[in-house]
LOLUM-771225 format. One line per 10 residues: number of its first residue (from 1); for each residue x, y, z of N, C-alpha, C. Coordinates in Angstrom, 1 decimal, m for minus. Layout:
# LOLUM-771225
NUM	X Y Z X Y Z X Y Z ~ ...
END
This chain:
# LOLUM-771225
1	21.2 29.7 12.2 19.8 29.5 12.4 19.0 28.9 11.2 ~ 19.3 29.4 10.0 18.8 28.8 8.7 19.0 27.6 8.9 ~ 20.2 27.0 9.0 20.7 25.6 8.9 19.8 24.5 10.1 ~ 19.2 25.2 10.8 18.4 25.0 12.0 17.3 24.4 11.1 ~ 16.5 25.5 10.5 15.2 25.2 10.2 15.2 24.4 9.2 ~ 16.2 24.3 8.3 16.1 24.0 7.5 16.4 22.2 7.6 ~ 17.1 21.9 8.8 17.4 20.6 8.9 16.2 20.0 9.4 ~ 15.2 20.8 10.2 14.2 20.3 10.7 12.8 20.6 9.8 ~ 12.5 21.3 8.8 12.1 21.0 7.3 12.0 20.0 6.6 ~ 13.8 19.6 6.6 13.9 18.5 5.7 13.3 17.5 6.3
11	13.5 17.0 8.0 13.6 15.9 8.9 11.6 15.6 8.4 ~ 10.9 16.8 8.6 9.6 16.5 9.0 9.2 16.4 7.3 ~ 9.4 16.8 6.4 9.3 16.1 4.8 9.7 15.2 4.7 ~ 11.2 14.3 5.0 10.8 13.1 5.0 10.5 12.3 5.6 ~ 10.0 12.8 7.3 8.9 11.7 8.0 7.7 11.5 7.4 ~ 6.8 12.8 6.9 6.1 12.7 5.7 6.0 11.8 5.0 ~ 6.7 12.2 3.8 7.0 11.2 3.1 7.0 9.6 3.1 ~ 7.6 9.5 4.3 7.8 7.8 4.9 6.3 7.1 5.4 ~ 5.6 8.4 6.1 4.3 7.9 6.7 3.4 7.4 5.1 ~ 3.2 8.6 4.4 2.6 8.0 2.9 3.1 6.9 2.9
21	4.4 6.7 2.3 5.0 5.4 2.0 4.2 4.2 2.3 ~ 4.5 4.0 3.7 3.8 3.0 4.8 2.1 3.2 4.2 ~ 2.0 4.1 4.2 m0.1 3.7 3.9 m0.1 3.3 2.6 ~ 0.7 3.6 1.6 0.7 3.2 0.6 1.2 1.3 0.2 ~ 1.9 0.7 0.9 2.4 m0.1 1.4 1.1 m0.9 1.8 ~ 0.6 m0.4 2.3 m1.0 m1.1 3.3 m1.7 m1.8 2.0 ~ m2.0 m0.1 1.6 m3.3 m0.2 0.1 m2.9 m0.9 m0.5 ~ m1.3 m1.2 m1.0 m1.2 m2.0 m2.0 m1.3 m3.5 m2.0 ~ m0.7 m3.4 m0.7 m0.9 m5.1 m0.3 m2.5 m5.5 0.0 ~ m3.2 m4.6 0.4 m4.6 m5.0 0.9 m5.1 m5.4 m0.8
31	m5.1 m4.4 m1.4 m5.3 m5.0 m2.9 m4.8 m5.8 m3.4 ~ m4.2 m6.7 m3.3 m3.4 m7.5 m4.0 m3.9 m9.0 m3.4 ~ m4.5 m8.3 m1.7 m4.9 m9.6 m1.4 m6.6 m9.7 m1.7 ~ m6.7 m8.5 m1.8 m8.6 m9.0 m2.4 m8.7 m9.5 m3.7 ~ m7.9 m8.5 m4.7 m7.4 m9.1 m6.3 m7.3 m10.7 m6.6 ~ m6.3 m10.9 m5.4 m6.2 m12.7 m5.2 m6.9 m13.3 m5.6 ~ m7.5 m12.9 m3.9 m8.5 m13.3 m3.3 m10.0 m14.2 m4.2 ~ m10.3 m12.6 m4.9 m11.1 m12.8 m6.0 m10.9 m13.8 m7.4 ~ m9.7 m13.2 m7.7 m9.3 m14.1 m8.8 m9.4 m15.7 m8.7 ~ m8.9 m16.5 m7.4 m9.0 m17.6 m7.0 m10.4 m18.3 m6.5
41	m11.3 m17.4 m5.9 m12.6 m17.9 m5.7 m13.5 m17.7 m7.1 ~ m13.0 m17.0 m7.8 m14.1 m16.9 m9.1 m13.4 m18.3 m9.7 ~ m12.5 m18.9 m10.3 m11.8 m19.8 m10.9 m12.4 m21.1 m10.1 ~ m12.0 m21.4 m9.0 m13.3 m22.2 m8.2 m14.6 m22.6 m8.4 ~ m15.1 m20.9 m8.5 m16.7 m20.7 m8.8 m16.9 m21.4 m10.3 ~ m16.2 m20.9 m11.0 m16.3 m21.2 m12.2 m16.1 m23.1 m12.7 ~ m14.7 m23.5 m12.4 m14.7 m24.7 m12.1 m15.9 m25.9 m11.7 ~ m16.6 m25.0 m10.3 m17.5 m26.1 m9.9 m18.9 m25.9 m11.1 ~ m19.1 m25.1 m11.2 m20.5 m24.6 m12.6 m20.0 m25.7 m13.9 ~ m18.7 m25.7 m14.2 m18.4 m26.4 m15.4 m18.2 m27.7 m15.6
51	m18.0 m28.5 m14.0 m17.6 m29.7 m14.0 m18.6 m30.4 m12.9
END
């Protein structure tokens, strides 16, 4: 019976675990595209003010 709970413990910590993963996965790529994002439109912005 231990071996029971204990496998379905483990199962639902690492579904856990996996679900973070994935949101973390989101946030990081979502930042990376605003970061871009921004980076490229200020260099732009900047460009057209200087030239």
């Amino acid at each position: 019976m231990f071996r029971v709970v204990d496998g379905f413990k483990n199962m639902f910590l690492d579904l856990f675990s996996m679900g973070k993963g994935f949101l973390y996965g989101f946030v990081m790529i979502g930042l990376f595209i605003v970061i871009g994002t921004t980076l490229i439109y200020g260099t732009i912005l900047l460009y057209n003010l200087l030239f």
